[in-house]
TIMIDREN-80263 format. One record per residue: residue number from 1; x, y, z of N, C-alpha, C in turn. Coordinates in pm, 1 decimal. Example, Ala and Ser with C-alpha at 12.3 -4.5 7.8 and 13.67 -1.06 7.14 Angstrom:
% TIMIDREN-80263
<1,<1319.0,-569.0,780.0>,<1230.0,-450.0,780.0>,<1320.0,-330.0,780.0>>
<2,<1285.0,-225.0,708.0>,<1367.0,-106.0,714.0>,<1290.0,3.0,787.0>>
***
This chain:
% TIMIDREN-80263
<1,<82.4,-118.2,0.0>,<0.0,0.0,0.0>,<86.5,123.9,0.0>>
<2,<21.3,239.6,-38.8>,<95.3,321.0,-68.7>,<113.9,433.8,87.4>>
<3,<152.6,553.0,67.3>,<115.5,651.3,192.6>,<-20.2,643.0,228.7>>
<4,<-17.7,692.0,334.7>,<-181.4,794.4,383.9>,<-199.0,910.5,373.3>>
<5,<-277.9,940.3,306.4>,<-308.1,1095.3,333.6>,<-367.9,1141.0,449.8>>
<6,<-385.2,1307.8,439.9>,<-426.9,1362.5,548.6>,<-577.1,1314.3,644.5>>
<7,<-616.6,1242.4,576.8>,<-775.9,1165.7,641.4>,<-703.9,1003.6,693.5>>
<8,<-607.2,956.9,670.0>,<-561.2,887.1,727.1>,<-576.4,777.4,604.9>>
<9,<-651.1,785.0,491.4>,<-648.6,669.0,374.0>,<-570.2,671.8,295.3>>
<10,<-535.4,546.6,221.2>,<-426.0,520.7,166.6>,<-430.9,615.2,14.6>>
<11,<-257.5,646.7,-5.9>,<-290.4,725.9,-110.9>,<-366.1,590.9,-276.6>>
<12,<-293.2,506.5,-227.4>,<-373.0,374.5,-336.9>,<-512.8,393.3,-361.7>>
<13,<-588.5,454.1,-274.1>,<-772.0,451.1,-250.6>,<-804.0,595.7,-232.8>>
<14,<-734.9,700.5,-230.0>,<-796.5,832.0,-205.6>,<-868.5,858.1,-319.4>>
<15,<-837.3,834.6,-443.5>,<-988.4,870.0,-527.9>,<-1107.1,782.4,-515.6>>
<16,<-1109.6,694.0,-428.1>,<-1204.6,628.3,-368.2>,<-1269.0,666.7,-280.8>>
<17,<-1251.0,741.3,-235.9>,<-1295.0,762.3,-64.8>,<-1414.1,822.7,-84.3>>
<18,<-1532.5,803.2,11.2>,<-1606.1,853.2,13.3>,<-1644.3,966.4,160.0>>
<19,<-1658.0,1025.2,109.4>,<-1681.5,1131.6,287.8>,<-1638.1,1147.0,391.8>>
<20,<-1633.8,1005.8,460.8>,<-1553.6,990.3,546.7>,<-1460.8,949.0,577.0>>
<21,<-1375.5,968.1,698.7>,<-1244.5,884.1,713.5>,<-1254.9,718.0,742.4>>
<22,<-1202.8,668.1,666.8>,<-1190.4,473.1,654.0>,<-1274.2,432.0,533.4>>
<23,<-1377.7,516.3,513.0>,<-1498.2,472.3,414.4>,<-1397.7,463.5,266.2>>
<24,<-1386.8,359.4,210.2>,<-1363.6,304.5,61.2>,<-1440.3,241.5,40.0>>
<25,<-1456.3,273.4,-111.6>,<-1475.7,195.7,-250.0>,<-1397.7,148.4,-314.2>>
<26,<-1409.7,40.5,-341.5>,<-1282.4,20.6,-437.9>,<-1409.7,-167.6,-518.8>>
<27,<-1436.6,-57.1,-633.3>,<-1564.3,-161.7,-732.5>,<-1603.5,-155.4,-631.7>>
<28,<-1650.5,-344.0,-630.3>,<-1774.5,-376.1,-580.9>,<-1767.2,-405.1,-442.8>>
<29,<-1646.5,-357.7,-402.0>,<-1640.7,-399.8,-240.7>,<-1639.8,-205.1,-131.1>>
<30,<-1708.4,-222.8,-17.1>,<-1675.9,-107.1,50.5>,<-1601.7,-164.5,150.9>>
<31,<-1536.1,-67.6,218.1>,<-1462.4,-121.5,353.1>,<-1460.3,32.3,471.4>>
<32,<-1560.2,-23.1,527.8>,<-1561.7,71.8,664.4>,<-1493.6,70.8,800.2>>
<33,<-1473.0,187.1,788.0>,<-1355.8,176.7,960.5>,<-1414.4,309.9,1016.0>>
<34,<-1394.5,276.8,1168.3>,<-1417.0,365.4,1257.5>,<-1543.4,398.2,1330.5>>
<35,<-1601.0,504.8,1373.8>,<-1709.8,481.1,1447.1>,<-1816.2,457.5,1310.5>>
<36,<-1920.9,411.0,1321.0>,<-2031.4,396.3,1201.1>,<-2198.2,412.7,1311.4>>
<37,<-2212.6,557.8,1239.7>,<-2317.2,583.7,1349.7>,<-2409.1,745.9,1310.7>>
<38,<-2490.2,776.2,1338.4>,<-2555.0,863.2,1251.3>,<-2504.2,984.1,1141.6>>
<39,<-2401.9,1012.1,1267.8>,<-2299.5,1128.1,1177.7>,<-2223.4,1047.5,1071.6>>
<40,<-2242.0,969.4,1036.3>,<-2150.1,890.9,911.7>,<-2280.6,829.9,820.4>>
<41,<-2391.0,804.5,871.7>,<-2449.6,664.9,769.6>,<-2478.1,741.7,647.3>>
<42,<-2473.1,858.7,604.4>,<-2512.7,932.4,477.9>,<-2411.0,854.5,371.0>>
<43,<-2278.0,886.4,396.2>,<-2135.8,887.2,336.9>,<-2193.1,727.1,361.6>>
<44,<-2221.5,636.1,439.0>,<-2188.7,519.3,434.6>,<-2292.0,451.4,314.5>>
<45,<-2382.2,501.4,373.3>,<-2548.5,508.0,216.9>,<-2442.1,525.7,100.0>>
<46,<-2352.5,617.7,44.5>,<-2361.9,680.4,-55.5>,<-2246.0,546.6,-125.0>>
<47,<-2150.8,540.5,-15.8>,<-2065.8,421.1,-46.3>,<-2069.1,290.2,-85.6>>
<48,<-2205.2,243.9,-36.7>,<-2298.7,144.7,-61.1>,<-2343.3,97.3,-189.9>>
<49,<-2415.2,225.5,-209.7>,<-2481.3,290.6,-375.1>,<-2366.6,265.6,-461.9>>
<50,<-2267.8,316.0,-424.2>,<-2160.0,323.4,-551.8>,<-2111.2,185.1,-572.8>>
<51,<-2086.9,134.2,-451.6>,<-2042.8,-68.9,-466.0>,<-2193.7,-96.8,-543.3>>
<52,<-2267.5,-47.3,-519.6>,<-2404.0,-153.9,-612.9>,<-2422.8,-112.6,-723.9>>
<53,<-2325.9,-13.6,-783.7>,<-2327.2,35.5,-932.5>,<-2226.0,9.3,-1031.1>>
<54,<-2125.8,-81.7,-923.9>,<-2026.6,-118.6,-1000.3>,<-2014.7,-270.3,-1029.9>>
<55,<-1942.7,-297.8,-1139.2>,<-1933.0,-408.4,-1223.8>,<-1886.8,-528.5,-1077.8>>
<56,<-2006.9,-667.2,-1133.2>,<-1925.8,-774.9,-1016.2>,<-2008.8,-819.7,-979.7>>
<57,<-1998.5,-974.3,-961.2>,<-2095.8,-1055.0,-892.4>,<-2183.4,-1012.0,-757.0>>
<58,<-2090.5,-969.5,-710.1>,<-2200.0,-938.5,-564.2>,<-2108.6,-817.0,-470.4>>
<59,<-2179.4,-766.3,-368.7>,<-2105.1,-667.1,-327.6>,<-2030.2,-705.4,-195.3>>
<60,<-1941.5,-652.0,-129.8>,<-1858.0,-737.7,26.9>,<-1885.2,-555.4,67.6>>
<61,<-1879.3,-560.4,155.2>,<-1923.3,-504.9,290.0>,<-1780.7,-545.8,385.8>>
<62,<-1666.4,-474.9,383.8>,<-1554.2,-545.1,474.0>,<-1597.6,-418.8,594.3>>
<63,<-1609.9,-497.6,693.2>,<-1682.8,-382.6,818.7>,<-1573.9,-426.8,948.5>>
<64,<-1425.8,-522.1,916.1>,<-1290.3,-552.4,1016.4>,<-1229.7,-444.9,1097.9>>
<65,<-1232.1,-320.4,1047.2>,<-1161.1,-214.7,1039.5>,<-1325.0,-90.6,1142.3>>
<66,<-1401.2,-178.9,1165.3>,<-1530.5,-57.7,1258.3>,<-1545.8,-103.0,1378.0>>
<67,<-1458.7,35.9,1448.9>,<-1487.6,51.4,1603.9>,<-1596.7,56.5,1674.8>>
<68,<-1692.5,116.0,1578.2>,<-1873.9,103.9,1636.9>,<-1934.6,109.2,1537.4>>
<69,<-2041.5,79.4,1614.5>,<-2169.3,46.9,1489.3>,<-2328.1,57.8,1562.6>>
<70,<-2385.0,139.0,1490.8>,<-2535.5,147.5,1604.1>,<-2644.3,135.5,1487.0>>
<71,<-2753.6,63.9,1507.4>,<-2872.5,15.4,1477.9>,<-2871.9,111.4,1306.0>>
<72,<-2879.5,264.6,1325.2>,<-2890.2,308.0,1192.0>,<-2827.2,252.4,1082.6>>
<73,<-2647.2,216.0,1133.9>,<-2607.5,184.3,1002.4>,<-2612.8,67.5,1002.9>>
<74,<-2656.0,-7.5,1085.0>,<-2717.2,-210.0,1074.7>,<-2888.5,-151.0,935.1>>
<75,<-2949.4,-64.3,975.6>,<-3040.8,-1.1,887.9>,<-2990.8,-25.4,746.0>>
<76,<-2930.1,80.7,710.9>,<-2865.4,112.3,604.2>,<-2765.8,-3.5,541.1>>
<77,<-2730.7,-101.8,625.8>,<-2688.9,-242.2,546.2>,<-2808.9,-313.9,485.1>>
<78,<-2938.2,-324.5,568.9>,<-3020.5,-396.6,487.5>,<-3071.2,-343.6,429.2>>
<79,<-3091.3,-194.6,391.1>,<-3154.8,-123.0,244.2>,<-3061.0,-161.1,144.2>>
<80,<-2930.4,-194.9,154.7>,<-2849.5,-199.6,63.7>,<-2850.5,-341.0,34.5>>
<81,<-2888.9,-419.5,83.0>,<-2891.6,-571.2,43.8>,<-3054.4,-587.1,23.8>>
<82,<-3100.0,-510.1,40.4>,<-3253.0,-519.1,-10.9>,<-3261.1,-489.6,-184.7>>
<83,<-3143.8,-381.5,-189.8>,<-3142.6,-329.9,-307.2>,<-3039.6,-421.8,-395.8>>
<84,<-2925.8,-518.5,-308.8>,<-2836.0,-565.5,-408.3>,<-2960.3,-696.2,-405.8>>
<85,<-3049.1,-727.0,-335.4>,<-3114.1,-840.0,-385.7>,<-3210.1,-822.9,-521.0>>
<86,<-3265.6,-707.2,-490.2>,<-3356.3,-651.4,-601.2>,<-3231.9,-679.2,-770.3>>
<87,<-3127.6,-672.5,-766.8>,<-3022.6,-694.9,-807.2>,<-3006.4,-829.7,-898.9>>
<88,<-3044.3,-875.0,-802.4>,<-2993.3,-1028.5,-809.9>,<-2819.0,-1048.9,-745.1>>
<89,<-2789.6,-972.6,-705.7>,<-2670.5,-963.9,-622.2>,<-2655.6,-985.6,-477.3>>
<90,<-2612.7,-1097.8,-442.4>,<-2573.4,-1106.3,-315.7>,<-2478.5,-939.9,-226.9>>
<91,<-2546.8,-916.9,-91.7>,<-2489.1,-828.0,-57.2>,<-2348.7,-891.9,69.5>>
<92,<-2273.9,-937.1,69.9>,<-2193.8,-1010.6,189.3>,<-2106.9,-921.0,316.6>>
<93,<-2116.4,-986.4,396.3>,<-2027.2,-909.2,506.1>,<-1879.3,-931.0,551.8>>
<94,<-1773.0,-884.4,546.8>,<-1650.9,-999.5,605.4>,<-1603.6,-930.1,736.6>>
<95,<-1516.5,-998.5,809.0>,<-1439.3,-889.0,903.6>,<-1579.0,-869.4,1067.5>>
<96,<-1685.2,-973.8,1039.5>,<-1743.3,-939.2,1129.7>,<-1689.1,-995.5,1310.6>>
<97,<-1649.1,-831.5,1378.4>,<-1602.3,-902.5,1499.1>,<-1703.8,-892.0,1587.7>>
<98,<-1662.6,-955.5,1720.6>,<-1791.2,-968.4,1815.1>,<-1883.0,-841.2,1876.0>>
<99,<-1823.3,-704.2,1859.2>,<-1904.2,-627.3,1877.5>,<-1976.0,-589.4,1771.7>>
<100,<-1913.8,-609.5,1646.7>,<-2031.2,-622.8,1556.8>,<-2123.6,-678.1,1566.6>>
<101,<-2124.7,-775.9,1558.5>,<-2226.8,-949.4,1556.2>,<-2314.9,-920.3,1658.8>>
<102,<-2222.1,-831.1,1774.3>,<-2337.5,-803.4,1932.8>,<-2425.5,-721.4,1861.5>>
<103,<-2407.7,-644.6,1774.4>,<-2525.7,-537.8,1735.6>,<-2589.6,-548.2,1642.7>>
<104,<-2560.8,-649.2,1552.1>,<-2623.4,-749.5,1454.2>,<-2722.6,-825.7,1530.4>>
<105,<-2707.5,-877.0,1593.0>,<-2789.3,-971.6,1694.2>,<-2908.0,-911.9,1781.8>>
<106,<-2855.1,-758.6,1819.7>,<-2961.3,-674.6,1867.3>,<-3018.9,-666.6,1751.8>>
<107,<-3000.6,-606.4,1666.8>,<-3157.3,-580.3,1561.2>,<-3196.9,-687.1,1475.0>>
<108,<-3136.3,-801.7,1493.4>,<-3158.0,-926.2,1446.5>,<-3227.3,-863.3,1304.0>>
<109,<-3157.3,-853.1,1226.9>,<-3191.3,-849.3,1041.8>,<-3223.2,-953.0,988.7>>
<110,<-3303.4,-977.8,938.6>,<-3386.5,-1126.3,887.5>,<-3396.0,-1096.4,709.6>>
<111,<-3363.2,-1225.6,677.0>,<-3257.6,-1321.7,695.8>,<-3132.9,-1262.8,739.5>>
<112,<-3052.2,-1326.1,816.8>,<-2911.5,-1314.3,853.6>,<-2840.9,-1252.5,675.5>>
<113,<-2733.0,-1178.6,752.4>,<-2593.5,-1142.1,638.6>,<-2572.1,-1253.4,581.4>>
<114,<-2511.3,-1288.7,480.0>,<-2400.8,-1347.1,477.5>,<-2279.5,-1303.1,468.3>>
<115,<-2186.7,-1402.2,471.2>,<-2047.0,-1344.9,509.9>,<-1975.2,-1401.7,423.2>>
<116,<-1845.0,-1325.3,377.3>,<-1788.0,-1344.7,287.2>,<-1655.1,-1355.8,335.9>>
<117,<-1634.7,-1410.2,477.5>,<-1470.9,-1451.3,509.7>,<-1494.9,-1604.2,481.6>>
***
């Protein structure tokens, strides 16, 4: 990987970035880091959108790299897998650690993620 820039992302992905700091695109995969929580889910929506507009079997969701996570943007994952289903695209998750999964489990999303580790 290359440097970081001043938001802390790699210079490899800075024309990727979306809004916030950790938030990449890169195609069909996003990868979120850091807190994920109202003041972010816009940028995280928008990041979403752009993985479901790009070329590729299905979209990954790498969420390894998120310090928090609260019910809105558990929200905003299943509009986006509502929409990669409408798709015909699997929406997948990887990187899920246990405080994730703890807050996955609170809003229990039906059907479950799948996961793509």
């Amino acid at each position: 990987m290359g440097r970081s820039n001043a938001a802390g992302v790699s210079d490899a992905f800075s024309d990727m970035t979306v809004g916030i700091e950790g938030c990449e695109v890169r195609g069909n995969t996003v990868r979120l880091c850091g807190e994920l929580d109202i003041a972010t889910v816009t940028d995280v929506e928008t990041a979403l959108a752009d993985a479901l507009g790009a070329a590729g079997p299905d979209v990954i969701v790498d969420v390894s790299g998120a310090t928090f996570v609260d019910s809105i943007t558990i929200s905003a994952l299943v509009e986006a897998r509502t929409a990669a289903d409408r798709l015909g695209r699997p929406l997948r998750l990887r990187g899920v650690g246990p405080r994730f999964e703890r807050v996955l489990g609170l809003c229990a999303p039906q059907p479950p993620f799948e996961r793509a580790d």
